[in-house]
N, C-alpha and C positions, 0 to 999 in steps of 0.2 A: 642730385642724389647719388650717393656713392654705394657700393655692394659690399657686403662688409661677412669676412667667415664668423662661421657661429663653432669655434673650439668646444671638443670635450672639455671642461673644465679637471684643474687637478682638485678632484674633491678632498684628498688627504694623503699624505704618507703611506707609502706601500701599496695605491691604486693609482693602478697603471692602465687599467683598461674599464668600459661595464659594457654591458647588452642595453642597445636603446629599446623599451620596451611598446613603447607608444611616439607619436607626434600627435602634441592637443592643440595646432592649428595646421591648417590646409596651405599648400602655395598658392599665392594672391590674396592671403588673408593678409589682414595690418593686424598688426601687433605696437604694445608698450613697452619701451623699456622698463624691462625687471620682470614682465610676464612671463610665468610661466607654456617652454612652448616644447618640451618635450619630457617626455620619463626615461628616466636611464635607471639599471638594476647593479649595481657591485657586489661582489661575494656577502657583505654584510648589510647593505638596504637600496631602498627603492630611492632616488635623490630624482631633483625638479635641476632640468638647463633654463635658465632664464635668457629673455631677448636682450641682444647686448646695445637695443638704441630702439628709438619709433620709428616705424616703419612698415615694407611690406616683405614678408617670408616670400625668397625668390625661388629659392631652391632645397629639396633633403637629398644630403651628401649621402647617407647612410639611410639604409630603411630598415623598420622594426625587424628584431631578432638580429641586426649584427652587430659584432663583434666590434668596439671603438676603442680606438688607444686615446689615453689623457694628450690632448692639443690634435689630437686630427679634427677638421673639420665636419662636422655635420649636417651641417647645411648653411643658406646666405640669407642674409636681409640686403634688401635696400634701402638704406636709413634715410630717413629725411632730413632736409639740412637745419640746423639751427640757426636761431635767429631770424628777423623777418623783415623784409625790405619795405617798410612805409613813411 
């Protein structure tokens, strides 16, 4: 299983930064790709960071009320591998 960062995404043009407002899962939780696993706020809305693979949340890079630039990390997964040896 590999660690994988979990980027602010660029949610649009002209945002450059949001306020992570929430984390809606714990480290050592597994998580779905495409789950939503945190809330971030930008000047104009509340937007969902989804998991970027299945997995388990290793680490929050950033914790609620800070300040994230678009592509810094905010936290890791460790993705489970694809595919299955039988």
């Amino acid at each position: 299983m590999a660690d994988h960062a979990i980027p602010l995404p660029r949610f649009g043009e002209g945002v450059s930064s949001a306020e992570l407002m929430n984390w809606l899962v714990a480290i050592g939780e597994t998580v779905k790709d495409g789950q939503d696993i945190a809330e971030v706020r930008t000047a104009k809305a509340v937007l969902s960071v989804a998991a970027p693979c299945n997995g388990v949340l290793t680490a929050q890079h950033a914790q609620e009320g800070d300040d994230v630039e678009a592509g810094q990390s905010i936290g890791a997964i460790k993705c489970a591998e694809t595919g299955s040896s039988t």
